[in-house]
Each structure stands twice: as structure tokens, then as C-alpha cells.
KEBA-716870 format. One line per field, with one value per residue: residue number from 0; x, y, z of N, C-alpha, C in turn. Coordinates in Angstrom, 2 decimals, always signed. Each point is the difference from the previous one (the first is absolute). Example, Ala and Ser with C-alpha at 12.3 -4.5 7.8 and 13.67 -1.06 7.14 Angstrom:
BEGIN
pamar	[0_1]
n.x	[+13.19_-0.35]
n.y	[-5.69_+1.05]
n.z	[+7.80_-0.72]
ca.x	[-0.89_+0.82]
ca.y	[+1.19_+1.19]
ca.z	[+0.00_+0.06]
c.x	[+0.90_-0.77]
c.y	[+1.20_+1.09]
c.z	[+0.00_+0.73]
This chain:
BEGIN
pamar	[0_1_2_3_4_5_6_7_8_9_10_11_12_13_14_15_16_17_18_19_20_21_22_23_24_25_26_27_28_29_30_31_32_33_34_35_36_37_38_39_40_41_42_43_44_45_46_47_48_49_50_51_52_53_54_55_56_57_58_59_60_61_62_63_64_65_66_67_68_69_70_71_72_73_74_75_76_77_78_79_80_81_82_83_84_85_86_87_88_89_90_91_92_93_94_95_96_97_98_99_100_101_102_103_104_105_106_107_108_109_110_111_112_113_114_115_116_117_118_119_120_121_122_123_124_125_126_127_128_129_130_131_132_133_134_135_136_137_138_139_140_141_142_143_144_145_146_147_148_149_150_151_152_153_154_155_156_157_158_159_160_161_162_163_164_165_166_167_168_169_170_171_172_173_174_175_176_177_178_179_180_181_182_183_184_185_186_187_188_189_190_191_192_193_194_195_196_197_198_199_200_201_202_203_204_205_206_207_208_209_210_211_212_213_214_215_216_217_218_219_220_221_222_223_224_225_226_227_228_229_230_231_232_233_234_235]
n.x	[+104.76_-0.16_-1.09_-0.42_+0.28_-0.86_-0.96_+0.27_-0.12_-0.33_-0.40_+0.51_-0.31_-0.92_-0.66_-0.54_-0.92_-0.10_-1.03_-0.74_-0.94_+0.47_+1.41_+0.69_+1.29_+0.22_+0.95_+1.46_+0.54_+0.84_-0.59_-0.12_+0.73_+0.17_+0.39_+0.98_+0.35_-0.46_-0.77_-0.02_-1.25_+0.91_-0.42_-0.31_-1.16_-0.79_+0.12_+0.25_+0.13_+1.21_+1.15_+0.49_+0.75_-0.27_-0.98_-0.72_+0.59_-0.46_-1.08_-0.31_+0.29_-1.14_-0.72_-0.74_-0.06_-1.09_-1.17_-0.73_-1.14_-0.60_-0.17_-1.38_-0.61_+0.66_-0.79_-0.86_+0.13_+0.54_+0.02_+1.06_-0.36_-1.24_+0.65_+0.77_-0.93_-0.04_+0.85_-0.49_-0.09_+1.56_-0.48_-0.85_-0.34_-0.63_-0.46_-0.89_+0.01_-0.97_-1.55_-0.88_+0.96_-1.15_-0.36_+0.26_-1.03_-0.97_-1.56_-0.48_+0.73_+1.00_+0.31_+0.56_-1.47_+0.43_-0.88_-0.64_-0.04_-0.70_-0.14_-0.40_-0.84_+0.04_-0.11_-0.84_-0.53_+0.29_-0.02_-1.20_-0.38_+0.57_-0.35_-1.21_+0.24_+0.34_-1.03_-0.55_+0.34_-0.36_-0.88_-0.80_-0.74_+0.09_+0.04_+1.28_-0.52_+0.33_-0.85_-0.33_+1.33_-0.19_-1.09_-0.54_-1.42_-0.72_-1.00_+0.77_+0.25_-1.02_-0.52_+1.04_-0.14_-0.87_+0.40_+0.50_+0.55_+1.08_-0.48_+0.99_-0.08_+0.72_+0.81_+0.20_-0.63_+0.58_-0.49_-1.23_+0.06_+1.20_+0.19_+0.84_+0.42_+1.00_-0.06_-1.42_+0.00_+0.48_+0.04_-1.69_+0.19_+1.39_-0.87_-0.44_-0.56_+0.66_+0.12_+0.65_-0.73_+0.81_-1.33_+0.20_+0.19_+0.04_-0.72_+0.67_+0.61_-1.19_+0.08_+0.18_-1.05_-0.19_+0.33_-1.02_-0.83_+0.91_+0.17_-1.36_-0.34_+1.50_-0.54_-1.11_+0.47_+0.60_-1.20_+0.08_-1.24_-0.99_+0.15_-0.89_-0.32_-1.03_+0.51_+1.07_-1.38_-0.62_-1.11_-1.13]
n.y	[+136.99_-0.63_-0.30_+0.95_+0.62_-1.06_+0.43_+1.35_-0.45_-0.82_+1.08_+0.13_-0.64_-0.07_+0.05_+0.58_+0.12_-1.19_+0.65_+0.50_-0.20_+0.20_+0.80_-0.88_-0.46_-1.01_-0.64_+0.04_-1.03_-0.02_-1.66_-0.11_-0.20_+0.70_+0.93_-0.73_+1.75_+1.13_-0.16_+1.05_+0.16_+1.02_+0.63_+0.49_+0.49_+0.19_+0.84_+1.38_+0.91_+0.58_-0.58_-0.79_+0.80_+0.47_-0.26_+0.19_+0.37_+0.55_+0.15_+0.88_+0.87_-0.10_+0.07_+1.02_-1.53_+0.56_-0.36_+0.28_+0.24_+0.03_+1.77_+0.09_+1.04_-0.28_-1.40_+0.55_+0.15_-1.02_+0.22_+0.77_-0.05_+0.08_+0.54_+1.24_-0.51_-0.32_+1.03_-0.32_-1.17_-0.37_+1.10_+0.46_-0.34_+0.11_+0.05_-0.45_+1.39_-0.20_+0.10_+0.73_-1.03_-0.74_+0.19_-1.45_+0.62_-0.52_+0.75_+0.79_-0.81_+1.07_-0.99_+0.62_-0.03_-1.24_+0.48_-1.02_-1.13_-0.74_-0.42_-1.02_+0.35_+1.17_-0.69_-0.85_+1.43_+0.54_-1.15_+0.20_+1.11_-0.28_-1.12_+0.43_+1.05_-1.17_-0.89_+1.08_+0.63_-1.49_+0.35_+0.10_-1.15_+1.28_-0.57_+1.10_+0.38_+1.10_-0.28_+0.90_+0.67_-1.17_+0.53_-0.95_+0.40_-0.45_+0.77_+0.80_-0.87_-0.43_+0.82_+0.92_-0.69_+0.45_+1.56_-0.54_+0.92_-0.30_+0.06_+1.12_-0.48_+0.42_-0.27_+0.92_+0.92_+0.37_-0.27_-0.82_-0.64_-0.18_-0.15_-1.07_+0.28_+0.12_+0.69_+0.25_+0.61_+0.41_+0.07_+0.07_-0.12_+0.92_-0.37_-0.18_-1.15_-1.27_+0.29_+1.27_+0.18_+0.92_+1.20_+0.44_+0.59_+0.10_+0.66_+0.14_+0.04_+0.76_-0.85_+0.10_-1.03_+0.45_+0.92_+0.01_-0.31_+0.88_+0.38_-0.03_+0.45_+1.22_+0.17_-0.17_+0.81_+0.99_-0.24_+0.26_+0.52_-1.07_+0.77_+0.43_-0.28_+1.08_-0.13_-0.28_+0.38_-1.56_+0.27_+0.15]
n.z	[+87.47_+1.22_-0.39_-0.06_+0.77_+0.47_-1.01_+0.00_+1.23_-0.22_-0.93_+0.26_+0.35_-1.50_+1.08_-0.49_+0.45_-0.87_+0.99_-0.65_+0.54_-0.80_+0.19_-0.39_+0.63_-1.29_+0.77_+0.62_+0.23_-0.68_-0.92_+0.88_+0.64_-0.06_-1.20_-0.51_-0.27_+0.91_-0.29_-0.58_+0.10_-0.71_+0.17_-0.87_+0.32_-1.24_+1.03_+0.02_-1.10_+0.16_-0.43_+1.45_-0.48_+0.90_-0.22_-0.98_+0.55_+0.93_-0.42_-0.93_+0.49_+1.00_-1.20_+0.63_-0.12_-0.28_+0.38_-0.93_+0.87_-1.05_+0.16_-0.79_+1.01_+0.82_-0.71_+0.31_+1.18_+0.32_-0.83_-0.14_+1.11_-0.46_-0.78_+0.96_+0.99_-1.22_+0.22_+1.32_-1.14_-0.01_+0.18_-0.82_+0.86_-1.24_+1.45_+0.39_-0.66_-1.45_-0.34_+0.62_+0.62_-0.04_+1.63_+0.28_-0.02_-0.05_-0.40_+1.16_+1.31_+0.58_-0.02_+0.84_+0.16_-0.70_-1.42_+0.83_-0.14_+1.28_-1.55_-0.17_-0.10_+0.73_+1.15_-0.45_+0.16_+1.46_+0.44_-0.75_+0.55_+1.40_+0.17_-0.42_+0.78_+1.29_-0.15_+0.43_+1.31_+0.47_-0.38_+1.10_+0.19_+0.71_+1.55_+0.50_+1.15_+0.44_+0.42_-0.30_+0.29_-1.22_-0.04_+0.69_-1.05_+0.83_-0.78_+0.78_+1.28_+0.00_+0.09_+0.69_+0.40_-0.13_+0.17_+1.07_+0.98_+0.32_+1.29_-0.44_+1.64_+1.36_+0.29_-0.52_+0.86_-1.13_-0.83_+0.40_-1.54_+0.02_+0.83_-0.11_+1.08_-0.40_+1.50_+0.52_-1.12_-0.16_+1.19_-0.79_-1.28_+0.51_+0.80_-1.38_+0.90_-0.02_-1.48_+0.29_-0.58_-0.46_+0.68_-1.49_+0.19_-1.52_+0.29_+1.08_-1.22_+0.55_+0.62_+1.67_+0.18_-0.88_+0.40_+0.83_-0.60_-0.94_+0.62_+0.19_-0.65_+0.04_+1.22_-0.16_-0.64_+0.85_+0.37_-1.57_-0.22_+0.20_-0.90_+0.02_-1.10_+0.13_-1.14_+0.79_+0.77_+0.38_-0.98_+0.82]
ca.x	[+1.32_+1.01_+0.02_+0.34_+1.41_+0.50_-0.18_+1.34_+1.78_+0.16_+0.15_+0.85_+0.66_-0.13_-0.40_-1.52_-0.50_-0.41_-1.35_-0.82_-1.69_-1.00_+1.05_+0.73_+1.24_+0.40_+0.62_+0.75_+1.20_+0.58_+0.13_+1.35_+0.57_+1.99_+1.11_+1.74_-0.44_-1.27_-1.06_-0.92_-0.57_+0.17_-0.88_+0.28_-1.12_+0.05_-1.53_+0.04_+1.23_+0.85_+0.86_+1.10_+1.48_+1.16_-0.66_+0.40_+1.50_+0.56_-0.46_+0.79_+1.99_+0.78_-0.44_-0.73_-1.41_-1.21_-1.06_-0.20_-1.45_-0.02_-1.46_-0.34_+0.08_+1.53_+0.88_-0.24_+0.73_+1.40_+0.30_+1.55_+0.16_-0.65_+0.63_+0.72_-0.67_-0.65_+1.71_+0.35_-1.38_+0.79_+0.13_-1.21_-1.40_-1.42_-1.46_-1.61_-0.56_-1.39_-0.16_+0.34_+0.03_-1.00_+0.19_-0.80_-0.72_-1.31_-0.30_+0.67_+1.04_+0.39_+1.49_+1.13_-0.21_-0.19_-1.34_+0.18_-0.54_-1.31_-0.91_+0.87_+0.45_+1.38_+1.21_+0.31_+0.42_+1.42_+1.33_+0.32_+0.80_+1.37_+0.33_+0.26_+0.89_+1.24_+0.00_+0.67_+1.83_+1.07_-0.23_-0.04_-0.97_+0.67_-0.19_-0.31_-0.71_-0.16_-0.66_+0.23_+0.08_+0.34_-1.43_-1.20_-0.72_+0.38_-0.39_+1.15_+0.69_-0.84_+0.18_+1.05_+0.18_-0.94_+0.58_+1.12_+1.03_+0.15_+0.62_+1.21_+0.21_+1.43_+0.61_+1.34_-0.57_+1.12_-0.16_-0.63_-0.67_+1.01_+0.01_+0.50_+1.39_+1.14_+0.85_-0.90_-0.19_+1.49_+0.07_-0.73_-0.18_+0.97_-0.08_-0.56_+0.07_-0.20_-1.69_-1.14_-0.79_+0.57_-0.63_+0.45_-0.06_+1.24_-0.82_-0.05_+1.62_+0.23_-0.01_+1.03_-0.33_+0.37_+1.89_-0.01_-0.15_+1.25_+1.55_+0.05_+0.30_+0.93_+0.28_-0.76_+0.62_+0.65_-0.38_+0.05_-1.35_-0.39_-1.75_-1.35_-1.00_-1.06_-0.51_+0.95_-0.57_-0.51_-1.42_+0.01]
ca.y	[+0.52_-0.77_-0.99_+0.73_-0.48_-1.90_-0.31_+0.67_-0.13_-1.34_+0.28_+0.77_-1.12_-1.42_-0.50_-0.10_-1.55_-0.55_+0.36_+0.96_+0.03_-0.85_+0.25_-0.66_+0.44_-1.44_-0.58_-1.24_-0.09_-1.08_-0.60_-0.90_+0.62_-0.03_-0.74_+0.92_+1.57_+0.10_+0.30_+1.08_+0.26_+1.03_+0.28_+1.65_+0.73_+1.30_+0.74_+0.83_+0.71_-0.28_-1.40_+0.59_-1.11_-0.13_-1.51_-0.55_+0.30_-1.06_-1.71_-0.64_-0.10_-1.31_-1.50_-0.43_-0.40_+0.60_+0.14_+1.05_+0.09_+1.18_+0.44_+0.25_+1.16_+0.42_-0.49_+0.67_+1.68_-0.53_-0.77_+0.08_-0.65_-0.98_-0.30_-0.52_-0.87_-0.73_-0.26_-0.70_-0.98_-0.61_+0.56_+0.35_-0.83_+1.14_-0.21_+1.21_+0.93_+0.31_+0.67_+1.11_-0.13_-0.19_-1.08_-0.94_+0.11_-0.02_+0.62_+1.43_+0.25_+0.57_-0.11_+1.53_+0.59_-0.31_-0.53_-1.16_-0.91_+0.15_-1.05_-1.26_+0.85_+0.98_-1.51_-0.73_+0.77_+0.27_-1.31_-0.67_+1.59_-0.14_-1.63_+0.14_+0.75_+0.00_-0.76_+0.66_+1.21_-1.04_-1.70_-0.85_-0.19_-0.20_-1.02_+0.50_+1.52_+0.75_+1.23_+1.52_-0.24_-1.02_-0.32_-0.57_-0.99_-1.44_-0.61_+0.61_-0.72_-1.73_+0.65_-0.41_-1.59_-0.55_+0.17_-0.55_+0.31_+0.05_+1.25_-0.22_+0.52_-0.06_+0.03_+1.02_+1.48_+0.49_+1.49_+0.66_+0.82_+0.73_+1.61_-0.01_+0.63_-0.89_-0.91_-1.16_-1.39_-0.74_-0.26_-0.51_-0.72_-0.92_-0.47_-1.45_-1.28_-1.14_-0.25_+1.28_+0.64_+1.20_+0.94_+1.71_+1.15_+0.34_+1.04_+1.37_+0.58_+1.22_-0.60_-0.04_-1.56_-0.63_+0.07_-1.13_-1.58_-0.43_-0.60_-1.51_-1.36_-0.58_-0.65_-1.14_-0.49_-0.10_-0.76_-1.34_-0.52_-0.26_+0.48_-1.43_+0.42_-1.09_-1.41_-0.91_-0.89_-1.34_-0.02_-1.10]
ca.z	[-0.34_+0.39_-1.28_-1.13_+0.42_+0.26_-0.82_-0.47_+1.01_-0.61_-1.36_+0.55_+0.64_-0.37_+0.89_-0.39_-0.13_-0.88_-0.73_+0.86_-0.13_-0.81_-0.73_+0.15_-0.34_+0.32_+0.26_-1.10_-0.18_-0.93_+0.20_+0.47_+0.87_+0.67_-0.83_-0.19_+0.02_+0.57_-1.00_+0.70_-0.96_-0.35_-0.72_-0.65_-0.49_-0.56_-0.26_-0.99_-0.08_-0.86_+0.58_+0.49_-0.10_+0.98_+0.63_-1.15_-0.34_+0.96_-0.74_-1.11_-0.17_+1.18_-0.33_+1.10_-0.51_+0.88_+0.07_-0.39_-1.03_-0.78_-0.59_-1.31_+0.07_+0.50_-0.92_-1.44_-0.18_-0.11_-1.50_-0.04_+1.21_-0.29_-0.63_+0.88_+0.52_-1.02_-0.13_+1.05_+0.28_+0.74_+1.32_+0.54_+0.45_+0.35_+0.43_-0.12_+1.32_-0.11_-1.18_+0.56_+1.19_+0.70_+0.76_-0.14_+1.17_-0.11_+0.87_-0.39_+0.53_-0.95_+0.51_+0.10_-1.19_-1.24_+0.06_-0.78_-0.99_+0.58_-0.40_-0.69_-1.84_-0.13_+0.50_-1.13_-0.67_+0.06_-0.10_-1.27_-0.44_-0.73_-0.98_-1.73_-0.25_+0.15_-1.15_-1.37_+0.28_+0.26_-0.91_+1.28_+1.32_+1.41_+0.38_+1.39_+0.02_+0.96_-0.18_+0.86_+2.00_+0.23_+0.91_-1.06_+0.84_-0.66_-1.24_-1.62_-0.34_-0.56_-1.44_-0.67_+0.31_-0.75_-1.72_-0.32_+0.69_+1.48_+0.33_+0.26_+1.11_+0.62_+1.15_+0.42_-0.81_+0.05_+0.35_+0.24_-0.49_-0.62_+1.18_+0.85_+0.06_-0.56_+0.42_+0.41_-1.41_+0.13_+1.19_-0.11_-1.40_+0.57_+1.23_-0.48_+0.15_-0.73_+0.48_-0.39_-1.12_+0.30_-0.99_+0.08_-1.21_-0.37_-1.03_+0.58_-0.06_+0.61_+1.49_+0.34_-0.05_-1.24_+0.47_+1.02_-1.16_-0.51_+0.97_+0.52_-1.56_+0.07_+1.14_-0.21_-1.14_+1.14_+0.86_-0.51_+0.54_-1.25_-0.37_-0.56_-0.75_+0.25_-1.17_+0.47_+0.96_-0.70_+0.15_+1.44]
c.x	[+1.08_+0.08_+0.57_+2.01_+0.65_+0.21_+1.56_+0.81_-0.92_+0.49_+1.63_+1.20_+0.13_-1.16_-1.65_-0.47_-0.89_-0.92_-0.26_-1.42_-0.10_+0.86_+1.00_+1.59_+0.42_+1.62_+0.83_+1.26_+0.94_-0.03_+1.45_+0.67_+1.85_+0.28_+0.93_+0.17_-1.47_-1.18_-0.88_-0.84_-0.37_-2.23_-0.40_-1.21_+0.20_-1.78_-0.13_+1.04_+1.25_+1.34_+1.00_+1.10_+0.92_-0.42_+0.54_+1.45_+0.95_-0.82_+1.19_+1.44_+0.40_-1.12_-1.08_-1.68_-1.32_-1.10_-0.34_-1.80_+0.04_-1.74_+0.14_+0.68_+1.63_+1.08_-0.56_+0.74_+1.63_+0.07_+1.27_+0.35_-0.42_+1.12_+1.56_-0.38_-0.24_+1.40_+0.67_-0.60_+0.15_+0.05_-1.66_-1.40_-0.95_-1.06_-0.94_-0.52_-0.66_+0.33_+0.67_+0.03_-1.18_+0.01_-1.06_-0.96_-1.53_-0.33_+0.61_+0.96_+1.60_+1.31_+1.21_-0.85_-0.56_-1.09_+0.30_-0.99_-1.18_-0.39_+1.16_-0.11_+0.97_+1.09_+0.49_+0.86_+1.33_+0.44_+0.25_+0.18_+1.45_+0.56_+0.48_+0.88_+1.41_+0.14_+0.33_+1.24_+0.91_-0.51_+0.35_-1.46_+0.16_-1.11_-0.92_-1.04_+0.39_-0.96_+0.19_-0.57_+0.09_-0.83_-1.06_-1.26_+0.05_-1.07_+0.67_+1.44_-0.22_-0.14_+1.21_+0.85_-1.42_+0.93_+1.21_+1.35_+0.19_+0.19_+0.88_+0.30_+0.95_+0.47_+0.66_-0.46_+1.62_-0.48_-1.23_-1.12_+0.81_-0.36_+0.74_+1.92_+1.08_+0.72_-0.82_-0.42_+1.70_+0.13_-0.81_+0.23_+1.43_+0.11_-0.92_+0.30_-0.40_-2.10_-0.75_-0.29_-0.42_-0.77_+0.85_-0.67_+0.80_-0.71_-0.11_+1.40_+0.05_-0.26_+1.29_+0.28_+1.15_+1.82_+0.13_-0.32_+1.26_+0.78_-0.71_-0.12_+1.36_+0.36_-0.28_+1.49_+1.57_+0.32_+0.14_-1.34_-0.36_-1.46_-0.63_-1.35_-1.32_-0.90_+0.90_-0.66_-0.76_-1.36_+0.00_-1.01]
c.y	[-1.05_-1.51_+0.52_+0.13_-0.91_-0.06_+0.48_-0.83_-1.51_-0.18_+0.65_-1.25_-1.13_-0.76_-0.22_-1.22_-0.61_+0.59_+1.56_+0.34_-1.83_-0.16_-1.25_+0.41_-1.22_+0.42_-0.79_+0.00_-1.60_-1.04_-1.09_+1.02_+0.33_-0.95_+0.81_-0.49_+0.01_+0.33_+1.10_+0.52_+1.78_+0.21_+1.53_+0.57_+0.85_+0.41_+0.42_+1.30_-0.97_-0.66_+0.82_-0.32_-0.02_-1.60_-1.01_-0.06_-1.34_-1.42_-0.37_-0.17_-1.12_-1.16_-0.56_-0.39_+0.70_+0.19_+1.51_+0.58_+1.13_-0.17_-0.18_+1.39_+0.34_-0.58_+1.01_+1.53_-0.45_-0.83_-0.17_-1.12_-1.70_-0.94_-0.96_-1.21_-0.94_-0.85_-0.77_-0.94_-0.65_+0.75_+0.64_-0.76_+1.13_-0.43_+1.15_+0.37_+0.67_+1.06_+1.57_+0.61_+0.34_-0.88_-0.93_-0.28_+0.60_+0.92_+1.34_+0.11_+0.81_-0.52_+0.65_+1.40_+0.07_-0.48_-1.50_-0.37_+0.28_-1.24_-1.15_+0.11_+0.32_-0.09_-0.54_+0.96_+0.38_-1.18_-0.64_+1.48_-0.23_-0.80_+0.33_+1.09_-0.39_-1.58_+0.98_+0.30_-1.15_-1.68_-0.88_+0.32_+0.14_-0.98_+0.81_+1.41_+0.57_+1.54_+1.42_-0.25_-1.34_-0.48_-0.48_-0.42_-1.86_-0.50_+0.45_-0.73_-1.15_+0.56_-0.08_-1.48_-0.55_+0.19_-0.97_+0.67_+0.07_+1.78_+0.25_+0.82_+0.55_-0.15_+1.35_+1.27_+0.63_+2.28_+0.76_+0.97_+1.09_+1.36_-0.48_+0.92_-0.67_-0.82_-1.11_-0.92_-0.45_-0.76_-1.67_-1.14_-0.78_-0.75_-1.25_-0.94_-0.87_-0.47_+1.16_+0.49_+1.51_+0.64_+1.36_+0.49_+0.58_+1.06_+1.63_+0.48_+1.45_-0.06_-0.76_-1.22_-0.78_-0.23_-1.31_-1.05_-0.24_+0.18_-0.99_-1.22_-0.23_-0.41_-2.08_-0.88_-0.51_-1.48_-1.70_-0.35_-0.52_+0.41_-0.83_+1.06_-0.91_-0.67_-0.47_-1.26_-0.35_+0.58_-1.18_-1.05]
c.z	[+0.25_-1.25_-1.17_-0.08_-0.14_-1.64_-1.01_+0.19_-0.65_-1.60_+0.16_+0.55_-0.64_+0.47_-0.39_-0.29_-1.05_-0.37_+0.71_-0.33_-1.24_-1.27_+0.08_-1.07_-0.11_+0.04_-1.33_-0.01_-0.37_+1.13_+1.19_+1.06_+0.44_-0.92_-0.01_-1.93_+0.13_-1.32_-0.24_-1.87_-0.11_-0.44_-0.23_-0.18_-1.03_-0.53_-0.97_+0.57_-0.72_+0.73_+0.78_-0.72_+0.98_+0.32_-1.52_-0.82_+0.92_+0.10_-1.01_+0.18_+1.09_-0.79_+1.26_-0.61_+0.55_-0.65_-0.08_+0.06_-0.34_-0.43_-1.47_-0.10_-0.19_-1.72_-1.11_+0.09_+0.16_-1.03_-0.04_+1.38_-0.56_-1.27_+0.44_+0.68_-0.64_-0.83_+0.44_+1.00_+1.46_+1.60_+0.13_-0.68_+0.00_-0.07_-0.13_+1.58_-0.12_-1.42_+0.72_+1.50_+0.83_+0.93_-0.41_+1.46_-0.52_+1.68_-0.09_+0.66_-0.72_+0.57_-0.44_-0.67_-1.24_-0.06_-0.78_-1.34_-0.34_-0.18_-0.27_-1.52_+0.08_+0.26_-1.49_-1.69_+0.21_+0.13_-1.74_-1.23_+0.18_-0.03_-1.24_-0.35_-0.02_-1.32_-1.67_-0.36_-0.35_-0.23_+0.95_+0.58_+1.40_+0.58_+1.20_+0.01_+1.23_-0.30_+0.71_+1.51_+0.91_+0.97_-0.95_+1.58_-0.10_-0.74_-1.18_-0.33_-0.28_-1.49_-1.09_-0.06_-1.24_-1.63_-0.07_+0.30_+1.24_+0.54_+0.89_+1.37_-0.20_+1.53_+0.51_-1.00_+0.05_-0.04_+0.19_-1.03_-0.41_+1.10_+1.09_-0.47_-0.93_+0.98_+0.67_-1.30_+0.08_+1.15_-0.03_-0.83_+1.04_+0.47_-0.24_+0.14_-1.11_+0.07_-0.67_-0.85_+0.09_-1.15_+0.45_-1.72_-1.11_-0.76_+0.63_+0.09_+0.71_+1.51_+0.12_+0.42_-1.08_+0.24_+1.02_-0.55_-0.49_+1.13_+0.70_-0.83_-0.03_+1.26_-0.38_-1.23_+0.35_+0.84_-0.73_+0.07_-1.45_-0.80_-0.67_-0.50_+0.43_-0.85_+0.04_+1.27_-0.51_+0.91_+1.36_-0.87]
């Protein structure tokens, strides 16, 4: 019980650590250190379900550049969204987050739940499932992957490095999988240092997360901070 606890109150805190059993969580954050205006890389999940705009509104009207992955799944039931996005070459970067949000993890492990991959087939199915999807919506090759839960084993990530993308960590869980409160995602995404690579969510407009992403996007904006898309960083 008492691990079990440690475990909440670490997820809960930010605090969890890179791996768990056989699971790995890479890590990432922009190149260089303490510059003036500080650097912070917005990055947006969209699973599936349909677009916040309280989040997307306030992209667009403050001109805030971001990283966007998007499912096969999620671009095909947001067509009208997909359109918008597509409008606005100049502020969203859409990466791949799999054919149908399948974690990239071989074996039966179910991380949060979710039944993964299993095989490197299937691996290989969801990362080049929505490659080609988002190569369709927008006549671009994304570069990057984050897969569902953002957990991979590590033959699933030699894997994806084999097809040819990087995968895209972070530094700074802003909401948690979209369950976190408005004022702890606000509180959170705010409070971004020069350097971080900031995952949230823009696909659960009926959670209360999503209010906290936009006032902290206009906090960050506020702040004079500078955003950075991540096909904006030079392959190592």
C-alpha cells in the first residue's frame, strides 16, 4: 500500500521516474540553456475525441507556435479542425501519435491500462498509420513520434529510430493526461522554465484541464517567452 501511494503522490507531483518495470519515459528538453526571452516548446496531444477551443483559440489569436501529435484516429473525426490547422502552417507543427493511439510497447504490459502494441509489427503499424495520415491532412512528412502514454519498451524505441523519427519526450507534464484541475494545469504550463518541453492535451474540451492550459498559455505569453516548434531542433 505504502508504494502504491509513493506511486500517486509521485504522478501527482510530476515526479515519476523515467522508467517503471521495463517501461521507459524519455525525457527532453530544448537545446542550450538561460536565454533572454526564455524558450519553452508548447507541445499538444490529440488522441482521440474532439478539439478544445478554449486551448485553440488562444493559440491562434496570441500567434503561439506548437507542436501538435495528432492520431490517424482523432484527424479523421476532426476534419473541420484539421482544416483550420492546415490554415495555419506558420503556428502548428503536426506530428504523429500513432495510427490509433496504441502505446508503443511490445509484450503484454498495459501501461495506464491500455493494451499495447505487443509486437514490432504493430509498433511499426501505428507509427507509419499515422505518418501517412498526417502526410495526407497536410503534405508534410512529420519527423517526430510520441506514442500513447508516452511509454515505450526499449526495443520499441530502436524501432522507431530504425523508421526514421525521433521521439518526442518532455520535461514538464502540464496536465496530467488532461485530469488534472484548471488551476494546477494553469499553475503548471506557468511556471515554465527556459528549456521545457511542455506535454498537455487539447482534445478533452469537457474537462476542466483544458481552462488551465489556456490561461497558462496566456501566462507564458505574458511573460514575453519564446516558443519553438520541434522541427525547429537540428537532428544530433
Amino acid at each position: 500500500m505504502r508504494r502504491i501511494l509513493g506511486i500517486v503522490l509521485a504522478v501527482l507531483l510530476g515526479t515519476m521516474p523515467a522508467h517503471a518495470g521495463d517501461l521507459l519515459e524519455p525525457a527532453l528538453t530544448l537545446p542550450g540553456a538561460h536565454t533572454s526571452p526564455p524558450r519553452i516548446a508548447v507541445t499538444l496531444d490529440a488522441c482521440m475525441g474532439d478539439i478544445d477551443h478554449r486551448i485553440l483559440d488562444v493559440l491562434i489569436t496570441q500567434a503561439i507556435p506548437t507542436t501538435i501529435f495528432a492520431t490517424e484516429r482523432w484527424l479523421r473525426h476532426n476534419p473541420a479542425t484539421v482544416a483550420v490547422l492546415a490554415s495555419h502552417p506558420e503556428l502548428f507543427d503536426i506530428e504523429d501519435h500513432g495510427r490509433n493511439h496504441v502505446p508503443a510497447v511490445t509484450g503484454s504490459e498495459k501501461p495506464y491500462g491500455i493494451t499495447p502494441a505487443g509486437t514490432l509489427a504493430a509498433v511499426d503499424d501505428e507509427v507509419l498509420g499515422g505518418a501517412q495520415a498526417i502526410t495526407a491532412a497536410f503534405g508534410r512528412q512529420p519527423t517526430w513520434f510520441r506514442g500513447a502514454t508516452a511509454l515505450y519498451t526499449p526495443d520499441a524505441l530502436a524501432e522507431i529510430a530504425r523508421l526514421g523519427y525521433r521521439v518526442a519526450g518532455f520535461s514538464l507534464n502540464a496536465d496530467f493526461g488532461a485530469s488534472a484541475s484548471a488551476k494546477t494545469a494553469a499553475s503548471r504550463i506557468g511556471s515554465a522554465r527556459d528549456g521545457d518541453v511542455i506535454i498537455a492535451h487539447i482534445n478533452q474540451p469537457g474537462r476542466a484541464a483544458g481552462a488551465g492550459i489556456a490561461r497558462g498559455l496566456l501566462a507564458l505569453k505574458a511573460r514575453g517567452v519564446q516558443f519553438i516548434q520541434l522541427s525547429q531542433l537540428t537532428p544530433p
